[in-house]
mmCIF entry with sequence, helices, sheets and N, C-alpha, C, O atoms, coordinates in Angstrom:
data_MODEL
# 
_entry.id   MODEL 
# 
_entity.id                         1 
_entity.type                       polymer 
_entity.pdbx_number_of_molecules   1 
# 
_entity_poly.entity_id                      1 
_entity_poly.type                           'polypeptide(L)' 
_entity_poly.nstd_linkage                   no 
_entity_poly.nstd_monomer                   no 
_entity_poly.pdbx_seq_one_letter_code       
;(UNK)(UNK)(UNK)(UNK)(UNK)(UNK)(UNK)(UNK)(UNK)(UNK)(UNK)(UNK)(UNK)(UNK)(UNK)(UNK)
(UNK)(UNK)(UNK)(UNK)(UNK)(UNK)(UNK)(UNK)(UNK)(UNK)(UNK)(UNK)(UNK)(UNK)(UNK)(UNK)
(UNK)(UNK)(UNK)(UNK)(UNK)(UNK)
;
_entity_poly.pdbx_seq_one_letter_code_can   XXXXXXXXXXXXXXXXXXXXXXXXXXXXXXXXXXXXXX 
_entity_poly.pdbx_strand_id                 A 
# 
loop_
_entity_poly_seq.entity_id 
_entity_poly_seq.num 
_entity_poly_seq.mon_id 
_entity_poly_seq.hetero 
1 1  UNK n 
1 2  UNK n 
1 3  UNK n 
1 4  UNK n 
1 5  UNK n 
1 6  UNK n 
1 7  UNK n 
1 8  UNK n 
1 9  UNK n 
1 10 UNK n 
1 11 UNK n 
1 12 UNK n 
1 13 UNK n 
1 14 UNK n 
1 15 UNK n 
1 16 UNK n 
1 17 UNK n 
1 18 UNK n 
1 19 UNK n 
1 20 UNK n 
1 21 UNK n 
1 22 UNK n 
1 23 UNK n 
1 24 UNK n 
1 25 UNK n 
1 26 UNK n 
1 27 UNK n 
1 28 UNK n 
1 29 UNK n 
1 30 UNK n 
1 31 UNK n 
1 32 UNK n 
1 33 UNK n 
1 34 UNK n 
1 35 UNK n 
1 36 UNK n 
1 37 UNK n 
1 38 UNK n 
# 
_struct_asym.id          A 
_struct_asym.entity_id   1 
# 
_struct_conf.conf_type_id            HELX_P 
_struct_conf.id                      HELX_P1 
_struct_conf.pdbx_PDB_helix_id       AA1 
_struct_conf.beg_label_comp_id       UNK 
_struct_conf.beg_label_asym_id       A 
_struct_conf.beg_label_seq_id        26 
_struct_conf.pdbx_beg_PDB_ins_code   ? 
_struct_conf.end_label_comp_id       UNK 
_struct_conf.end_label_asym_id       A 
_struct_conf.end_label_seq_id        32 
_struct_conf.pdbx_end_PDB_ins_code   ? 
_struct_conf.beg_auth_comp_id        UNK 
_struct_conf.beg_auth_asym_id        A 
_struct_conf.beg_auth_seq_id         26 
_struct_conf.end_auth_comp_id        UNK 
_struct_conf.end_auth_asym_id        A 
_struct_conf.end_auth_seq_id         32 
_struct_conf.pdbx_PDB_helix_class    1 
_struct_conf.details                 ? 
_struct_conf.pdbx_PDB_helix_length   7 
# 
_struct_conf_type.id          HELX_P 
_struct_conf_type.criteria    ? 
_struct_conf_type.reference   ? 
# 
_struct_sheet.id               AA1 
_struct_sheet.type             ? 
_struct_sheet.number_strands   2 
_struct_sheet.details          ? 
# 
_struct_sheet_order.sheet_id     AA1 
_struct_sheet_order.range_id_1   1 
_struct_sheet_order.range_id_2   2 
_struct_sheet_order.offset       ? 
_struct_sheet_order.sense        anti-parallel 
# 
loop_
_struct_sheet_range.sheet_id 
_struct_sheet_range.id 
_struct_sheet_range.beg_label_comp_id 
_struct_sheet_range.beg_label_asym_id 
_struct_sheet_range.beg_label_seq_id 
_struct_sheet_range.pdbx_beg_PDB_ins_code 
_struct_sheet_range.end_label_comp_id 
_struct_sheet_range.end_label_asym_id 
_struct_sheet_range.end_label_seq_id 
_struct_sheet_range.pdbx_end_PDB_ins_code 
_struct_sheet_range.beg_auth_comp_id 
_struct_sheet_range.beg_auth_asym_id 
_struct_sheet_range.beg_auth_seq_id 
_struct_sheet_range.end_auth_comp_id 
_struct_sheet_range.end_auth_asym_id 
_struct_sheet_range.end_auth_seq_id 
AA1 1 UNK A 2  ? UNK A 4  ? UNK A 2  UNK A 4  
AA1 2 UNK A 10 ? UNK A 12 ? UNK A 10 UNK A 12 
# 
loop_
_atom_site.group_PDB 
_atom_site.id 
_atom_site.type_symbol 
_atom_site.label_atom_id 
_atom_site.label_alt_id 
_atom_site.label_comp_id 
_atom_site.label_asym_id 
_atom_site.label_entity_id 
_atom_site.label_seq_id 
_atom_site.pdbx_PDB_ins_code 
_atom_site.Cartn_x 
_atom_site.Cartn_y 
_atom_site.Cartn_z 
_atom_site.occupancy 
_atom_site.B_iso_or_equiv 
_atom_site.pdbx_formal_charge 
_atom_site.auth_seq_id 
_atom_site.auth_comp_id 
_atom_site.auth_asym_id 
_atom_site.auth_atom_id 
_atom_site.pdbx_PDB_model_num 
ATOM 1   N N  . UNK A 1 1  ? -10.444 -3.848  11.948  1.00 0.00 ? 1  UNK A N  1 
ATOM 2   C CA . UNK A 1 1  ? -10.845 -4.201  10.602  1.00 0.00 ? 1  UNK A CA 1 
ATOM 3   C C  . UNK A 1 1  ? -10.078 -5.439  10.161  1.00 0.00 ? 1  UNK A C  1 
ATOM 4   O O  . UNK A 1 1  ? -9.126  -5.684  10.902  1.00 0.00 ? 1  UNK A O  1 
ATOM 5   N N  . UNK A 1 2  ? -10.225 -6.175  9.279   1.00 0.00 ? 2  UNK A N  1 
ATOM 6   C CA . UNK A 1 2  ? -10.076 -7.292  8.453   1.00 0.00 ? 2  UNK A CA 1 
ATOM 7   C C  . UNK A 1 2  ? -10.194 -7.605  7.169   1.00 0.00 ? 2  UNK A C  1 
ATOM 8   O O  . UNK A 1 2  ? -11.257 -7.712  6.558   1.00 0.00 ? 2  UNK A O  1 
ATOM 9   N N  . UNK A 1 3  ? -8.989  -7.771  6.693   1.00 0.00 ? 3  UNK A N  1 
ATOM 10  C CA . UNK A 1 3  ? -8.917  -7.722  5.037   1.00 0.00 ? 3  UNK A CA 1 
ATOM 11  C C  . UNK A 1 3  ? -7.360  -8.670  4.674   1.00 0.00 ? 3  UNK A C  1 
ATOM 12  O O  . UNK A 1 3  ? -6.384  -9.083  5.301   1.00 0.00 ? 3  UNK A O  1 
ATOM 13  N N  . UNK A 1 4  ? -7.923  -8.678  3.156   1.00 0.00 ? 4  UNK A N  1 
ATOM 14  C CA . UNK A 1 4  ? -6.838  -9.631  2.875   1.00 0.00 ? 4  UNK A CA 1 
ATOM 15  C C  . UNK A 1 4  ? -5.785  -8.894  2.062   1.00 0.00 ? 4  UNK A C  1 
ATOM 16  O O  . UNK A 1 4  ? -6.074  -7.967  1.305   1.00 0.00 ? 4  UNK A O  1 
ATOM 17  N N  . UNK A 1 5  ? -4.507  -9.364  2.258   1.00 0.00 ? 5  UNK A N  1 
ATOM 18  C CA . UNK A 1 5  ? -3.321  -8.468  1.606   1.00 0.00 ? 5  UNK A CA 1 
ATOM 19  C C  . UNK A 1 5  ? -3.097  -8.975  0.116   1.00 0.00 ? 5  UNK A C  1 
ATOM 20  O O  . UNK A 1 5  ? -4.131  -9.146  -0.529  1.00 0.00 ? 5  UNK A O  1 
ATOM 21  N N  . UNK A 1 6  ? -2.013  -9.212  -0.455  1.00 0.00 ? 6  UNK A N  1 
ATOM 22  C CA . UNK A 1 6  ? -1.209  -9.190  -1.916  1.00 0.00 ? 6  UNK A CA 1 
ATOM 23  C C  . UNK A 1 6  ? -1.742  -10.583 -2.104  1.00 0.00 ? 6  UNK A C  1 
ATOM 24  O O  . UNK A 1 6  ? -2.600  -11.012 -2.875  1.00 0.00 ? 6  UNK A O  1 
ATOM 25  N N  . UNK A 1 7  ? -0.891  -11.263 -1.055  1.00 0.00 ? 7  UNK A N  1 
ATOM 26  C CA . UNK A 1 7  ? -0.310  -12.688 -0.746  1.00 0.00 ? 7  UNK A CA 1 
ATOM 27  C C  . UNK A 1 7  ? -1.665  -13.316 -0.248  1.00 0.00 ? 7  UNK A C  1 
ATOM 28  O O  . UNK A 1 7  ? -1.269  -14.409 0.156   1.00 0.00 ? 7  UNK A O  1 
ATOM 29  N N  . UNK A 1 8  ? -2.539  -13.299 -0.110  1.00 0.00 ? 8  UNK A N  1 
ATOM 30  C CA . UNK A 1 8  ? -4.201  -13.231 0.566   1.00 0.00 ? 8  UNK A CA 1 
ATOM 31  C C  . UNK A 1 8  ? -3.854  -13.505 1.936   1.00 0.00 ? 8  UNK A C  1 
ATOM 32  O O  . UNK A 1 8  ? -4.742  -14.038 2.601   1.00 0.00 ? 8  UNK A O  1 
ATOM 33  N N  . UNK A 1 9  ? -2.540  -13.208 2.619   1.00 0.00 ? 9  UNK A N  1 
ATOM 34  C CA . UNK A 1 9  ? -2.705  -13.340 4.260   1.00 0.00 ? 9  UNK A CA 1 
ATOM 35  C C  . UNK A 1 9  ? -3.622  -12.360 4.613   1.00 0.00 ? 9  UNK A C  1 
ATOM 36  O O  . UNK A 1 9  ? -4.060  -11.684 3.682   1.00 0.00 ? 9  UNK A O  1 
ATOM 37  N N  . UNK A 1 10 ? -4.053  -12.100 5.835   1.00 0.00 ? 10 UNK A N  1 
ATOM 38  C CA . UNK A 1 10 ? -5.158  -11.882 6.649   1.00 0.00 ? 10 UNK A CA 1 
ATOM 39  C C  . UNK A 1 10 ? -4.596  -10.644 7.470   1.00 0.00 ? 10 UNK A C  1 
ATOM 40  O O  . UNK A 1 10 ? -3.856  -10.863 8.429   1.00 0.00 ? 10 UNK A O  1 
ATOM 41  N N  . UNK A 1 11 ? -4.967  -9.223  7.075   1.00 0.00 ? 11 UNK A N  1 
ATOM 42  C CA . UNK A 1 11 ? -4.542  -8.301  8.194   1.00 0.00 ? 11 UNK A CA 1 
ATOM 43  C C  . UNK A 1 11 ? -5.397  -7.521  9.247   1.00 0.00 ? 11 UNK A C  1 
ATOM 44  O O  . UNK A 1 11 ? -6.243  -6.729  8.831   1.00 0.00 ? 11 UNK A O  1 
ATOM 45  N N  . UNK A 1 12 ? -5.250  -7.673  10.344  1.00 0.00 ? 12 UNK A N  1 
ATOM 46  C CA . UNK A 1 12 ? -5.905  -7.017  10.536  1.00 0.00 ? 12 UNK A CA 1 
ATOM 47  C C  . UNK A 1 12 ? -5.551  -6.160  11.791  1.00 0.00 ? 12 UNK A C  1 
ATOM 48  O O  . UNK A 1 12 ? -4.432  -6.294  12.285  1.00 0.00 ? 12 UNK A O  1 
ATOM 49  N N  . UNK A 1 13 ? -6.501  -5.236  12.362  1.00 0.00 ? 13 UNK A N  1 
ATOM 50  C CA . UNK A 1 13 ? -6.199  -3.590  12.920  1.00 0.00 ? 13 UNK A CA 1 
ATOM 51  C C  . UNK A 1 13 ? -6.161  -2.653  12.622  1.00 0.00 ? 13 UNK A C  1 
ATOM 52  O O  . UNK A 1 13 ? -6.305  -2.737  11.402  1.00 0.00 ? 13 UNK A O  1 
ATOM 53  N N  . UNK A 1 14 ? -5.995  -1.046  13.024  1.00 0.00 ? 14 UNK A N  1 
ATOM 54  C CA . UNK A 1 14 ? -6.394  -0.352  12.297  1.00 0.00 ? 14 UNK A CA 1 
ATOM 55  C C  . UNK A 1 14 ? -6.332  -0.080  11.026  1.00 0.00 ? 14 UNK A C  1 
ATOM 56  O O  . UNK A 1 14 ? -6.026  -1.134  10.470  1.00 0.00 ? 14 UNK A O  1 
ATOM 57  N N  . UNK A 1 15 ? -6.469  0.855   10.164  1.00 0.00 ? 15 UNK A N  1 
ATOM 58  C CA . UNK A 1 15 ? -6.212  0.575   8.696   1.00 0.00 ? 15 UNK A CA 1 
ATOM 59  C C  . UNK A 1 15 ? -6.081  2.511   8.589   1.00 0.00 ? 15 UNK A C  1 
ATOM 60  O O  . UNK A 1 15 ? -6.699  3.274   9.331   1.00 0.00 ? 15 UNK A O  1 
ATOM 61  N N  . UNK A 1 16 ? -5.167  2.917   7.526   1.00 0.00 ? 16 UNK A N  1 
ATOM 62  C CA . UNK A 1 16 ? -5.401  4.063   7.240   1.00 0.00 ? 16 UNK A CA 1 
ATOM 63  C C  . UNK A 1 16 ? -5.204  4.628   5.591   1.00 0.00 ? 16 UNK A C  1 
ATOM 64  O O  . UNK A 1 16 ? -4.335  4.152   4.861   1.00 0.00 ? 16 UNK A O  1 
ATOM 65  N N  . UNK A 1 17 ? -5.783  5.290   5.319   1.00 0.00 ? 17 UNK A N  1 
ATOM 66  C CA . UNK A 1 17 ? -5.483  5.519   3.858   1.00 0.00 ? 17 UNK A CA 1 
ATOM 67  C C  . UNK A 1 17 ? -4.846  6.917   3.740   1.00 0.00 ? 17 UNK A C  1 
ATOM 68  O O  . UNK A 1 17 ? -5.019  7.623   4.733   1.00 0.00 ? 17 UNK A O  1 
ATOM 69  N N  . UNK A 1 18 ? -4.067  7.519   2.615   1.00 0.00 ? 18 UNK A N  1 
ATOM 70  C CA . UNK A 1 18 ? -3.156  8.459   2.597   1.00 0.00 ? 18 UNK A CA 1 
ATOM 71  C C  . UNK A 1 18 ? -3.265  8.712   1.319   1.00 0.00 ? 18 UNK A C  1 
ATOM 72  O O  . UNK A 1 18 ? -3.331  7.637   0.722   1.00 0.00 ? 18 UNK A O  1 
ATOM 73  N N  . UNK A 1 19 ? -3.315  9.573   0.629   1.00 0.00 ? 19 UNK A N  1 
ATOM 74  C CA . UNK A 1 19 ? -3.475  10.215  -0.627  1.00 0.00 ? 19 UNK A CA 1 
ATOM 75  C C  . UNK A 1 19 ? -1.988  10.775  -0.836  1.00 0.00 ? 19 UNK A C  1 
ATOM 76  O O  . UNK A 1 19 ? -1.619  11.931  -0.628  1.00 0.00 ? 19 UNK A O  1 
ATOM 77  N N  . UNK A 1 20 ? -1.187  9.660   -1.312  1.00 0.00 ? 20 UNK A N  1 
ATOM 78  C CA . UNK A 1 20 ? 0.586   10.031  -1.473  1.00 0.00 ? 20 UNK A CA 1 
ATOM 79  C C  . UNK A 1 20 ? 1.030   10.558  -2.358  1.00 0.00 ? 20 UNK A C  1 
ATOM 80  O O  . UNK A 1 20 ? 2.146   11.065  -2.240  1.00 0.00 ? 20 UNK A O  1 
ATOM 81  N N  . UNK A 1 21 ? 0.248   10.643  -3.705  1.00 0.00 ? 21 UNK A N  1 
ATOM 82  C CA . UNK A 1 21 ? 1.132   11.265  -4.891  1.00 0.00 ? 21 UNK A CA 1 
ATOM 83  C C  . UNK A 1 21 ? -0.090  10.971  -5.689  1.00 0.00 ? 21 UNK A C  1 
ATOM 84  O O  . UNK A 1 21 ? -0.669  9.897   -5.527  1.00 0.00 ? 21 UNK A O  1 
ATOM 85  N N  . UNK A 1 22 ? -0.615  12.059  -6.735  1.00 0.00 ? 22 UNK A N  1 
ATOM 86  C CA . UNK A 1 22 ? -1.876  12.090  -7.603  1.00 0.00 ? 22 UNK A CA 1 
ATOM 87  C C  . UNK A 1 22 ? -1.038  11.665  -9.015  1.00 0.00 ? 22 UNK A C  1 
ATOM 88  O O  . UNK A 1 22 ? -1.615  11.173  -9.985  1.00 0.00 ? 22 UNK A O  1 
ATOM 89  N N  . UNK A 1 23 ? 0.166   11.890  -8.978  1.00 0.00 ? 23 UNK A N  1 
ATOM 90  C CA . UNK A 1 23 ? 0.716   11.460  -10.462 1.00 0.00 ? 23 UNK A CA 1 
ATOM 91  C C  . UNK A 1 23 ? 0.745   10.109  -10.613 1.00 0.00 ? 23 UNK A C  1 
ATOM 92  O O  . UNK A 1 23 ? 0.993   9.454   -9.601  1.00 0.00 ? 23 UNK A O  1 
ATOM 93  N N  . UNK A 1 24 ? 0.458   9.267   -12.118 1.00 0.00 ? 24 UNK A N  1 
ATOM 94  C CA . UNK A 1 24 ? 0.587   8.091   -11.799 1.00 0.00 ? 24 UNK A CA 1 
ATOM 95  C C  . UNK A 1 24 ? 2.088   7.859   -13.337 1.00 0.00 ? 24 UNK A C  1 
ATOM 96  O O  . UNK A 1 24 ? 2.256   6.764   -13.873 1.00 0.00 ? 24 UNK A O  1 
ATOM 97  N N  . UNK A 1 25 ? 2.711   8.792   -13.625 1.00 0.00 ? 25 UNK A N  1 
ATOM 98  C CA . UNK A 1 25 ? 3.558   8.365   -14.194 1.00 0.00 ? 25 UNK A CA 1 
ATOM 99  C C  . UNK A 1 25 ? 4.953   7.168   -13.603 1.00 0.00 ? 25 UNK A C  1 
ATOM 100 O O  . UNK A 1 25 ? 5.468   7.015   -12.495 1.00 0.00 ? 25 UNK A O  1 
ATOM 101 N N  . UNK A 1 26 ? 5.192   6.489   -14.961 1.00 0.00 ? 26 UNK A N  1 
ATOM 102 C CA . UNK A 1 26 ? 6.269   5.363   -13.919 1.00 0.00 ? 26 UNK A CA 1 
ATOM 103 C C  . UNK A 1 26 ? 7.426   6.021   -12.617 1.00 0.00 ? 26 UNK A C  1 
ATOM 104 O O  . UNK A 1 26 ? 7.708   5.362   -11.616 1.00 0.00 ? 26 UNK A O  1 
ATOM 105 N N  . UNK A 1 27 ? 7.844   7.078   -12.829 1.00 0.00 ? 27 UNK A N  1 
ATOM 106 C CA . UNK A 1 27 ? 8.240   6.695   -11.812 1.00 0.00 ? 27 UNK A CA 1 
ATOM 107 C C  . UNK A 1 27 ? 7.975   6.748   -10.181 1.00 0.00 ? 27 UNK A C  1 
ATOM 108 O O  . UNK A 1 27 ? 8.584   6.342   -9.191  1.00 0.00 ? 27 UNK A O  1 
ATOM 109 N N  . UNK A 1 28 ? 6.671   7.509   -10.440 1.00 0.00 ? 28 UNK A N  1 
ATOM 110 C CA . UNK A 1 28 ? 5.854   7.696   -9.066  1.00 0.00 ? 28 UNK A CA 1 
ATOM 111 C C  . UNK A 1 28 ? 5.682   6.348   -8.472  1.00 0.00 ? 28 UNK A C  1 
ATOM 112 O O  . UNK A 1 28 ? 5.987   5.774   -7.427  1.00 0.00 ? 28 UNK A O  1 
ATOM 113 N N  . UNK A 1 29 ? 4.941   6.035   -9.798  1.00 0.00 ? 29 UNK A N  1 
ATOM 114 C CA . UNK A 1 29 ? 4.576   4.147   -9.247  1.00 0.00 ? 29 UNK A CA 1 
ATOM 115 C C  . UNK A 1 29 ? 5.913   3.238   -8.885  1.00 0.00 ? 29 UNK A C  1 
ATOM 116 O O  . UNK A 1 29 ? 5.886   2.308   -8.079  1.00 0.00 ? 29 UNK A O  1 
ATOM 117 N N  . UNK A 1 30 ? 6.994   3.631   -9.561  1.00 0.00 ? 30 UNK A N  1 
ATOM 118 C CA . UNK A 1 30 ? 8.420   2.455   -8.702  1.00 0.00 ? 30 UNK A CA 1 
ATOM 119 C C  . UNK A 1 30 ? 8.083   3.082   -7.782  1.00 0.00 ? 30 UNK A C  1 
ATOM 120 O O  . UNK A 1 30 ? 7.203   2.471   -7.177  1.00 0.00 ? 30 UNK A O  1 
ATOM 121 N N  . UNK A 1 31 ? 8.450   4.513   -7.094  1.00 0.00 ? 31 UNK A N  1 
ATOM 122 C CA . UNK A 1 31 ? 9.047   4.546   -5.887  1.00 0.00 ? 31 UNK A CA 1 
ATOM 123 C C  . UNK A 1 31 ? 7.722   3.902   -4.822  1.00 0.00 ? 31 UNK A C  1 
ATOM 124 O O  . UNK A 1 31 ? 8.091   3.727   -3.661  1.00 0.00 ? 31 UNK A O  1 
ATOM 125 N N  . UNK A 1 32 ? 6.769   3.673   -5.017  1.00 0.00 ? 32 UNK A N  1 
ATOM 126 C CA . UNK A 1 32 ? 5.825   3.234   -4.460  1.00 0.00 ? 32 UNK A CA 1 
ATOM 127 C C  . UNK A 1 32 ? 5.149   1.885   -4.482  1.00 0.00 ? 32 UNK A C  1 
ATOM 128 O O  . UNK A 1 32 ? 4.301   1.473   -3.690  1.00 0.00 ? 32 UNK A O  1 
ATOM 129 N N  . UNK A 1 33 ? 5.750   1.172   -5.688  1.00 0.00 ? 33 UNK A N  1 
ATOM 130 C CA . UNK A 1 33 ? 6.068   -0.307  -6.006  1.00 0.00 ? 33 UNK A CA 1 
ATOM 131 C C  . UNK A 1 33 ? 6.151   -1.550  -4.759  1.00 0.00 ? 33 UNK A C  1 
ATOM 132 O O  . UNK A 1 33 ? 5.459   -2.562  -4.642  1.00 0.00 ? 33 UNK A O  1 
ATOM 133 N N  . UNK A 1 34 ? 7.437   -0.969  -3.775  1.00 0.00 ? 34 UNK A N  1 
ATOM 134 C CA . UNK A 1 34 ? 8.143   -1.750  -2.805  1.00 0.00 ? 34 UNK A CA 1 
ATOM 135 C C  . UNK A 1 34 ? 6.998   -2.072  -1.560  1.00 0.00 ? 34 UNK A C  1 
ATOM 136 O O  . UNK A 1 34 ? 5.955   -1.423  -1.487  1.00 0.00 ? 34 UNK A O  1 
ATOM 137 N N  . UNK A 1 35 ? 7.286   -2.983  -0.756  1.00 0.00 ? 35 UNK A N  1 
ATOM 138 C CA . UNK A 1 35 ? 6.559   -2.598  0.533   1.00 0.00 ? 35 UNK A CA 1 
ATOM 139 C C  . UNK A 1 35 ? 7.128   -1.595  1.792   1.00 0.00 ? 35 UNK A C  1 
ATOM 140 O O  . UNK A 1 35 ? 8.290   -1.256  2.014   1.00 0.00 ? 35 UNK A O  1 
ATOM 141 N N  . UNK A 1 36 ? 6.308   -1.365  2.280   1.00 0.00 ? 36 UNK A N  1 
ATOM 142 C CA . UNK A 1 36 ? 6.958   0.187   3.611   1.00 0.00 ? 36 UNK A CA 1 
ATOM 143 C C  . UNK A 1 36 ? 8.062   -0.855  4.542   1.00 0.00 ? 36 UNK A C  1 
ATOM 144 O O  . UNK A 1 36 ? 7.828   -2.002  4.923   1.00 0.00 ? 36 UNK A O  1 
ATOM 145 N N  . UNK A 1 37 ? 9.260   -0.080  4.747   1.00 0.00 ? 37 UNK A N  1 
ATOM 146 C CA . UNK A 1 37 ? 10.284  -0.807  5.870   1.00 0.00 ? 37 UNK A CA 1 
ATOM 147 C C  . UNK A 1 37 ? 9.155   -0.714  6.814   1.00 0.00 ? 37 UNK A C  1 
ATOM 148 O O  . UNK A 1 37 ? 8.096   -0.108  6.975   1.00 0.00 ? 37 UNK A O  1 
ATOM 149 N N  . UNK A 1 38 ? 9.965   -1.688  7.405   1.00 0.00 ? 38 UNK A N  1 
ATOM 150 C CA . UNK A 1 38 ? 9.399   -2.088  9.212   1.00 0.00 ? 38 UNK A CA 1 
ATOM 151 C C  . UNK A 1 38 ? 10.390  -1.818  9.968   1.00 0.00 ? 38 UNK A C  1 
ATOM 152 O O  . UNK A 1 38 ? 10.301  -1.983  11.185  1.00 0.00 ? 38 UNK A O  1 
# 
């Protein structure tokens, strides 16, 4: 697959989606704010 990120670079390979947390109070959203370590 092929899509564009934040920054509009270009990602591509598999892709997966994850249903991480249904709350959207602030602090769900900081801890999920950052990008994932590598």
């Amino acid at each position: 697959m092929v899509g564009f990120g934040k920054e509009f670079d270009v990602n591509t390979g598999p892709w997966e989606f994850l249903l991480l947390e249904k709350s959207t109070v602030d602090e769900v959203l900081a801890q999920y704010s950052s990008p994932p370590a590598e």
